[in-house]
C-alpha positions, 0 to 999 in steps of 0.5 A: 535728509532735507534742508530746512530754513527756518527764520525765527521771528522771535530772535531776528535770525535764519537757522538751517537744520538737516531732517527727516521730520514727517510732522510739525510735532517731530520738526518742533523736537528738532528747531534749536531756538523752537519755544513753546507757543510758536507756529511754523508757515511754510514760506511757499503754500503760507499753510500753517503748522499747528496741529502736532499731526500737520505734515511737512513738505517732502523736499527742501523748504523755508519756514517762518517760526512766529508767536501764537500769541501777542504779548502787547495790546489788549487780550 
């Protein structure tokens, strides 16, 4: 098991989940506040899990959970 800070951007506000997630398609599964539409970023590399298939960090890390898609402006 390893740590995990998740801050939501979408609800201003800091989660910490135990997992063992391998994948951004588990992890999602795990994120109590996790709404579909959302992308992770690693809060140290800035990669960016998208893809169901990406692969999470081995050890303990931070993420910013962020809106794909904005729902002002023009689009």
């Amino acid at each position: 098991m390893r740590t995990i800070k998740i801050w939501n951007n979408s609800i201003g506000k800091m989660e910490t989940i135990q997992s063992n997630a391998t994948t951004w398609k588990q992890l999602k599964e795990e994120i109590p506040s996790y709404q579909s539409g959302m992308t992770g970023i690693d809060r140290n590399t800035k990669n960016t899990f998208e893809h169901d298939d990406a692969v999470l960090p081995s050890g303990d890390f931070t993420m910013f959970l962020v809106a794909t898609k904005v729902k002002s402006g023009n689009a």
